[in-house]
C-alpha positions as CSV (number, residue, x, y, z in Angstrom):
1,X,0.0,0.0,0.0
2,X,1.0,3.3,-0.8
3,X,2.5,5.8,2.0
4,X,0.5,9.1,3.1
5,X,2.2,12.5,3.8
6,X,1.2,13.9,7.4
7,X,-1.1,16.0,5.3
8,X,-2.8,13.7,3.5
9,X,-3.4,11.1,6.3
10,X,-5.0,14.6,8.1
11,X,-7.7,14.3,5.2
12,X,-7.9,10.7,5.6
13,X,-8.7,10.8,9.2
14,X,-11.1,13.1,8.8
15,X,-12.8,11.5,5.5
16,X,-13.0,8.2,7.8
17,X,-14.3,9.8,10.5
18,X,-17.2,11.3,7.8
19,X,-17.9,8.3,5.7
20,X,-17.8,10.3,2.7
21,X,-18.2,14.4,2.1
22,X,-18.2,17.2,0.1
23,X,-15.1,19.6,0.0
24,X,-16.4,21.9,2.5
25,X,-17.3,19.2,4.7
26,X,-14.3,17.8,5.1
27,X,-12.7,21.2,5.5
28,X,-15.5,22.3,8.7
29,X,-14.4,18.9,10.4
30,X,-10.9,19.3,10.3
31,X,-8.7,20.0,13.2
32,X,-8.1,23.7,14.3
33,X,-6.0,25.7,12.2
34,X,-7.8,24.8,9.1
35,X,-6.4,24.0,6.1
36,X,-7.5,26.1,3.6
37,X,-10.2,24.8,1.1
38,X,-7.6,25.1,-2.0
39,X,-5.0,23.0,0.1
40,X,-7.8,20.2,1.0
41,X,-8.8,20.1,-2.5
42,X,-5.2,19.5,-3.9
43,X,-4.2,16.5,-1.2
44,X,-8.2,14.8,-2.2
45,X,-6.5,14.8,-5.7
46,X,-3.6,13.7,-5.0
47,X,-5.6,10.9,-2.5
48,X,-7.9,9.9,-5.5
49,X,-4.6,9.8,-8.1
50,X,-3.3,7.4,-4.9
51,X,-6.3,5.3,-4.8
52,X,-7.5,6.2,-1.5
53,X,-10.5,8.0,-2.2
54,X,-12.9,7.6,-5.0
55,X,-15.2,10.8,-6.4
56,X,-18.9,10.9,-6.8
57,X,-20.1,13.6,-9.0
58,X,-23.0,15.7,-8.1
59,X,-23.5,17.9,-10.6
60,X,-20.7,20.4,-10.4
61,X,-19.4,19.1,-6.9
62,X,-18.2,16.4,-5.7
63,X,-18.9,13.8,-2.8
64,X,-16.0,12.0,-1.6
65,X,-15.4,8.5,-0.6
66,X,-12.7,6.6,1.1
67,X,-11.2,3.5,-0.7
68,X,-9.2,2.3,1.8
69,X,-10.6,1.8,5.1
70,X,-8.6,3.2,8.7
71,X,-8.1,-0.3,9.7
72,X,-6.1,-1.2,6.1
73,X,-4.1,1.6,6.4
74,X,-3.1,1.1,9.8
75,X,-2.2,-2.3,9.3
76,X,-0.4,-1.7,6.5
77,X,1.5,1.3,8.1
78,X,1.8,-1.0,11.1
79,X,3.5,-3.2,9.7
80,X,6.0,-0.7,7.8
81,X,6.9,0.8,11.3
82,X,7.9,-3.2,12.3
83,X,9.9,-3.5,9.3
84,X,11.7,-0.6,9.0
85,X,12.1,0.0,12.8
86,X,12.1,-3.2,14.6
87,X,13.4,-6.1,11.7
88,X,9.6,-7.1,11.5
89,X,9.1,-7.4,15.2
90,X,5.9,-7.0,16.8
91,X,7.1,-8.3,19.8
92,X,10.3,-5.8,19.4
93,X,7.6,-3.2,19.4
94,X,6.0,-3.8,22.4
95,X,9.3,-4.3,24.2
96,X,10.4,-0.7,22.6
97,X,6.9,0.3,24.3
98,X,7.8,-0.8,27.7
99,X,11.3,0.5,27.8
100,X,10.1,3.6,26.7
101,X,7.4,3.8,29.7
102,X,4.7,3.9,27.1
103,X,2.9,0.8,27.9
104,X,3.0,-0.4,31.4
105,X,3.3,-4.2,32.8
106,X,-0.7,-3.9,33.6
107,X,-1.7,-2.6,29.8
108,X,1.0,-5.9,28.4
109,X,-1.6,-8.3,30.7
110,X,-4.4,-6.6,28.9
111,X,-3.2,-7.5,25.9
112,X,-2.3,-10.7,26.7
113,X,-5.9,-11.2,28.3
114,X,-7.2,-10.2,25.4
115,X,-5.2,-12.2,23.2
116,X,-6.1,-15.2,25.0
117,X,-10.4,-14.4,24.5
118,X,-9.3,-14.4,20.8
């Protein structure tokens, strides 16, 4: 799968986090400061050339709809970080996570909890 720029995962976050939407839409529901409408309109262009979003057309505007869903990307980019970072680790990362004071002992026996419902 294809990499986002900080920017564009911005849009994608909030595109997800809409379904779908039209230009200004997605612009209202971004995060304080605001991108301006031009700038949101370029990186949904550069998202649809990428195959992340797909356009609806609505007369003269535009609905937009993600192609990839949150839970694909994040996997994907998941699993990039655990390449690049920790020679395809998962368990590398976790440790990373603990050393770092990021995950604690008691969220490590969630997860193993968890894992063991599964």
């Amino acid at each position: 799968m294809k990499t986002l720029t900080k920017a564009e995962e911005q849009v994608m976050m909030t595109l997800w986090q809409l379904g779908k939407g039209l230009l200004m839409e997605i612009v209202e529901k971004m995060p304080e400061p605001k991108p301006h409408k031009n700038t949101v309109a370029t990186m949904l262009k550069i998202l649809v050339d990428k195959q992340f979003v797909s356009i609806e057309n609505l007369g003269r505007i535009h609905r937009y709809h993600p192609l990839v869903s949150k839970d694909a990307y994040s996997t994907s980019t998941l699993s990039e970080i655990a390449r690049g970072y920790f020679q395809g680790s998962y368990s590398n990362i976790v440790s990373f996570l603990v050393d770092e004071k990021k995950l604690s002992i008691a969220d490590v026996e969630l997860l193993l909890n968890e894992m063991k419902k599964k």
